[in-house]
C-alpha positions, 0 to 999 in steps of 0.5 A: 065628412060633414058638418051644418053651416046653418041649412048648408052641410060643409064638406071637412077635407080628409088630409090628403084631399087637394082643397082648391080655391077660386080667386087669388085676392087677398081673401082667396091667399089668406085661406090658402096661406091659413091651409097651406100652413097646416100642412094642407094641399092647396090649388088656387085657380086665378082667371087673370094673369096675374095677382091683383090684375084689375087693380093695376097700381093702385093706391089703397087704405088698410084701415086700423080703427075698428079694432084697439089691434093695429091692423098689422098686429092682427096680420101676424096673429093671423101668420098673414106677411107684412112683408109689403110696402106701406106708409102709416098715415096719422096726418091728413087734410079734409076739405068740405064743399066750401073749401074749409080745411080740416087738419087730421093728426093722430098719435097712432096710424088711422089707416096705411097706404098700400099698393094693391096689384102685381107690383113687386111692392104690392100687398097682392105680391107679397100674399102671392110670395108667402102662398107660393113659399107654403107649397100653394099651387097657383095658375093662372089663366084659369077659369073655374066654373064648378067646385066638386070637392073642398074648396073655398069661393073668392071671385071679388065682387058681383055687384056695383054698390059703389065705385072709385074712378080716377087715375094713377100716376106719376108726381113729385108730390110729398107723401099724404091723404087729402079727401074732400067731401062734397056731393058735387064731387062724389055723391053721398061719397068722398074724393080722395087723392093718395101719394106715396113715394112718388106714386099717386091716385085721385079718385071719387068714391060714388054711391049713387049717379055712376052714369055721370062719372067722368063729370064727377072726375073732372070735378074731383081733378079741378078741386085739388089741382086748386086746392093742395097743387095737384101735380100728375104726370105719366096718368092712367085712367082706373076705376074699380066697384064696392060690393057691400052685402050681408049675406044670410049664409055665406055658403055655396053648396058646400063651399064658404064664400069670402071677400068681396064675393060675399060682400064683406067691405065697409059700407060706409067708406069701402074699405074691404082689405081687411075684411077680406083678410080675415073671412079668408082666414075664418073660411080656411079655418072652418075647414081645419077644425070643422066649426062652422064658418056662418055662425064665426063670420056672424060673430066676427064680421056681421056686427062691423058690418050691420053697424057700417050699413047704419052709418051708410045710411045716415051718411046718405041722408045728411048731405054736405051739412052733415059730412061738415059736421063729421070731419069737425068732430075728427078735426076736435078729437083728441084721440081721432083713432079712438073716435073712429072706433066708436062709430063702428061699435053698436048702441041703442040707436043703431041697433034701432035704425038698423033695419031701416038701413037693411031694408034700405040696401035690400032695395036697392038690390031689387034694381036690376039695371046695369049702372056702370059705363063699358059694363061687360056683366059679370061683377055688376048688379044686372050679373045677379047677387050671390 
């Protein structure tokens, strides 16, 4: 049985059908937990050994602005855990290029951090946990090059739009978020520095000029052993990609693509667990009641998504000014939470703006060059888009 997804059928797996799942990311466990809980069979291929492999313990936000719903309310709508290791950060410090300080305090957490990889903590650990709990099969070390039957694609991502590069560690540092904005630390990004309960990463998030990064990195290391007493101990170097895109169908073949496959992540500051989280659960969805998984993501995604792409792009062309100009409006906000929101909600202006921005990214998707250091092609833009 088939169903249209735009100009692309979508195969609805009889009952008995094994419906098989490429990657075992949080998108590809959502869909498998989403099946497996309607009492669906459910295989999920994995290439490395383990969950979250390319992550090792990092340290990553779980955004909870863009929707009124704290972000782990939405999990449980979902019947996705929360069973993972997480602290609620309402408190922060920003610094912009000339060291002034922004203090960040809201009533409500702006974002949780969480240990991504296959940590027995991680928020990769407990998907993998509640999957195997359902009857999912997961293996390991398992290459999948075709899909025959029902399946659903969530390989990560294609394509370098962004990387975060740094290192993990060791410190007896208090728990909190400190980020700097500042174009000679990260261009057209932000450098950040995460600990949580004696584990931390500093990073810089870079949208441009990724040839230079291990003098992006000292930089970024300089800047907060000066500014917040950096402490490091027992470190690992750790980079990781952003790959931002709104696809024009979200299919291949018969299959829905989610995640980072697809480029489901927030343009402007690369958050992508959350995104991935509800594609995964669209996608498996779409298959259980036969609706069209285009036309659900369209409806849920694509508007946050456009919406990023615009702040993307005014971000970029404000420079060091106006990222000053944007953490003193958070610094001033009564409700931080709530003005975070409203950047991500469509009006007049970004709608008009819009298709500038698109054409923007679509630009800079013509670049086929390989951008990243030690690239072995397979996520990078030289490997092609989806």
């Amino acid at each position: 049985m088939t169903k249209k997804s735009g100009n692309t059928p979508v195969k609805i797996p009889g009952k008995d059908e094994v419906i098989e799942i490429a990657g075992a990311g949080p998108s590809g466990l959502t869909a498998a937990i989403t099946l497996a809980q309607a009492g669906r069979k459910v295989l999920v291929h994995e290439l490395h050994k383990e969950v979250g492999y390319r992550f090792g313990r990092d340290l990553q936000g779980l955004e909870n602005w863009t929707t009124e719903q704290n972000v782990l309310d939405a999990f449980t709508d979902l019947g996705i855990t929360t069973d993972f290791e997480k602290l609620a950060c309402r408190r922060g410090i920003l610094f912009d290029s000339k060291d002034r300080v922004y203090e960040i305090n809201d009533k409500e957490p702006l974002f949780y951090l969480v240990e991504r990889g296959p940590g027995p903590h991680s928020l990769d650990s407990a998907l993998l946990t509640q999957a195997l709990d359902l009857g999912v099969e997961v293996r390991f070390n398992s290459r999948v090059k075709h899909l025959e039957g029902a399946g659903i694609l969530a390989t990560g991502p294609k394509a370098a739009d962004a990387i975060a590069v740094g290192y993990h560690f060791d410190t007896d540092m208090e728990n909190g978020f400190w980020a700097i904005c500042d174009n000679k630390l990260a261009p057209q990004g932000y450098a950040y520095l995460l600990v949580m309960n004696g584990r931390g990463t500093i990073k810089t998030c870079m949208f441009t000029n990724f040839k230079q990064e291990k003098i992006y990195v000292a930089r970024t290391v300089a800047a907060f052993e000066r500014l917040v007493d950096l402490r490091m101990e027992n470190q690992q170097p750790h980079g990781g990609v952003g790959n931002f895109r709104i696809p024009k169908w979200a299919m291949s073949g018969n299959h829905p693509v989610v995640g980072e496959q697809a480029g489901f992540q927030d343009t402007l500051w690369g958050f992508g667990m959350r995104y991935a989280i509800r594609s995964g659960a669209l996608a498996a969805n779409s298959m259980l009641e036969g609706t069209d998984y285009d036309e659900l993501r369209r409806n849920q995604i694509d508007v946050s998504m456009k919406t990023a792409i615009v702040n993307r792009g005014l971000y970029s062309l404000l420079g060091n000014p106006g990222y000053r100009a944007f953490m003193r409006m958070l610094a001033n906000s009564k409700n931080i939470r709530a003005a975070l929101r409203k950047q991500y909600q469509p009006n007049w202006f970004k709608l008009l703006f819009a298709p500038l921005a698109l054409l923007y990214f679509k630009g800079r998707r013509k670049d086929k060059n390989c951008h990243h250091v030690n690239c072995t092609c397979v996520w990078c833009r030289c490997g092609g888009a989806i």
